[in-house]
C-alpha positions in Angstrom: 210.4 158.3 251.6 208.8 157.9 255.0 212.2 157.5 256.4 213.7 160.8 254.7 211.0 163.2 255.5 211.1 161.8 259.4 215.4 162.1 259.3 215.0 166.2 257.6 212.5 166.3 261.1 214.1 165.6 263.8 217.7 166.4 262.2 216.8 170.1 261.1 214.6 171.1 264.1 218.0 171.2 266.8 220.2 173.0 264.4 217.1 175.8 263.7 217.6 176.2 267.7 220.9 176.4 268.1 221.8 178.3 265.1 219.9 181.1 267.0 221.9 181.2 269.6 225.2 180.6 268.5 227.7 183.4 269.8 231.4 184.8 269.1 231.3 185.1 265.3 235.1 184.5 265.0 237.7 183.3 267.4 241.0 185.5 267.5 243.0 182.5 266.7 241.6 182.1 263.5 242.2 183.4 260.0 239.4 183.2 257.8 241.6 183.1 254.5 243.7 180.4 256.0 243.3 176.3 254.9 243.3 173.9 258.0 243.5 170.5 258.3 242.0 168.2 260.7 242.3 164.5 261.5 239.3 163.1 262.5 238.5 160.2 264.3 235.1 157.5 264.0 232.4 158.5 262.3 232.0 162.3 261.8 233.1 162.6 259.1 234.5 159.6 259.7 238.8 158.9 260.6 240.8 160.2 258.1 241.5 164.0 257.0 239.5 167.1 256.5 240.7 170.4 254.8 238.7 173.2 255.5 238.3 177.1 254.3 235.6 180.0 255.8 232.7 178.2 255.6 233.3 175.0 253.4 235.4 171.6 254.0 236.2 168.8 252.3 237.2 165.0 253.7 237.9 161.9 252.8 237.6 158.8 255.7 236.8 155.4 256.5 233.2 155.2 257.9 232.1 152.2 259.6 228.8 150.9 260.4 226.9 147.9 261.4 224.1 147.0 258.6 221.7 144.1 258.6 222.3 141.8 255.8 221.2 138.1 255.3 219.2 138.3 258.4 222.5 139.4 260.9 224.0 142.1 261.9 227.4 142.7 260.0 230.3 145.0 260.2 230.0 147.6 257.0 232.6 149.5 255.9 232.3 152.5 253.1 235.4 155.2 252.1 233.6 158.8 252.3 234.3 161.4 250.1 232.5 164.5 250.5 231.7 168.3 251.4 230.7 170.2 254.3 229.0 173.7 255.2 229.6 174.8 258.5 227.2 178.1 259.7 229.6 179.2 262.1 232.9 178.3 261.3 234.8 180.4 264.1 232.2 180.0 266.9 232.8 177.6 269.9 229.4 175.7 268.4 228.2 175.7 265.2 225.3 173.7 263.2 226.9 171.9 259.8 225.2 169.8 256.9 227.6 167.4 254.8 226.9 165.6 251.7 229.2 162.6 250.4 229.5 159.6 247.9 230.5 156.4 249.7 232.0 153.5 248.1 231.6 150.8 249.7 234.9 148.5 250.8 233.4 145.5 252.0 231.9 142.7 249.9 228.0 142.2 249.3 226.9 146.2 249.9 226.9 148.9 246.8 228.2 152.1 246.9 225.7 154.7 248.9 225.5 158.6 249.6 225.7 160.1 252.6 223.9 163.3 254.1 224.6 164.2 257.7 223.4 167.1 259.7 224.9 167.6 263.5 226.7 170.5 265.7 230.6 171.1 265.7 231.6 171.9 269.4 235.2 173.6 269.4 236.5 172.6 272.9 240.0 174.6 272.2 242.0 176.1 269.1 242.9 172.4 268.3 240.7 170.3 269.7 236.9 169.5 268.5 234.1 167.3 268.4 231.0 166.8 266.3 227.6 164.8 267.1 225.0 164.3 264.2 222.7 162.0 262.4 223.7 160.7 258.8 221.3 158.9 256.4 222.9 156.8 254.4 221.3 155.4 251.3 222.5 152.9 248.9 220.5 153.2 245.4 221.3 149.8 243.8 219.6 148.2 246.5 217.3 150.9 247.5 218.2 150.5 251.3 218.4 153.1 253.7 220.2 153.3 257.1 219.8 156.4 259.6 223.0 156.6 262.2 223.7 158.7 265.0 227.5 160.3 263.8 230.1 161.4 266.6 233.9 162.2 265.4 236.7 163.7 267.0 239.0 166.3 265.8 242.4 167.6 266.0 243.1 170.6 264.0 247.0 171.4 262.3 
């Protein structure tokens, strides 16, 4: 519980901040009643495909991560399936919260859930990145990872 409280900390307090001071409420580019589809790339969501409306998005991707198990470090892999809430959807930077069920691909780890909390950066009409913190929690097991979360993006 320790470890959840401290994660809603220090991942709320940035987005309060720059939630404030986010500017340009829609770009011209952009319709708000059009889908678009993004690939992403590593692990924001994670690299495979997001569709996303106004506010909301959806994704599925392969997340990757490094968890300790059996007293090593090993290479974990999970498939995440989730939803996203963006604040800003059409500003240059905006603050976004994504929860997601993650089933795990790689033997000797359950399935887990996923919440992440970061800032979208639109560097041009096609082009983005994102930078976060995810907690990642896998109830079967009752084991709890925090990870920073960058991604990539190219929007269609």
């Amino acid at each position: 519980m320790r470890v959840a409280s401290l994660f809603l900390v220090l991942a709320l307090s940035p987005v309060a901040a720059i939630a404030q001071s986010i500017e340009a409420p829609v770009r011209s580019a952009e319709r708000p009643d059009r889908w678009r589809a993004t690939v992403t790339i590593f692990r924001s969501p994670g690299t495979g495909v997001q569709l996303s409306k106004g506010h909301l998005a959806t994704f599925i991707a392969h997340y990757p991560t490094i968890i300790k198990r059996g007293g090593e470090n090993r290479n974990t892999n999970f498939i995440r399936v989730g939803a996203a809430y963006y604040l800003a959807p059409y500003a240059s930077t905006s603050p976004y919260v994504s929860v997601s069920f993650a089933p795990s691909i790689t033997k000797g780890w359950s399935n887990s859930a996923i919440a992440d909390v970061g800032v979208r950066r639109n560097f041009t009409d096609r082009y983005s990145g994102q930078l976060g913190v995810a907690l990642l929690h896998a109830p079967q097991t009752n084991q709890t990872r925090v990870n920073p979360t960058i991604g990539l993006g190219v929007r269609f």
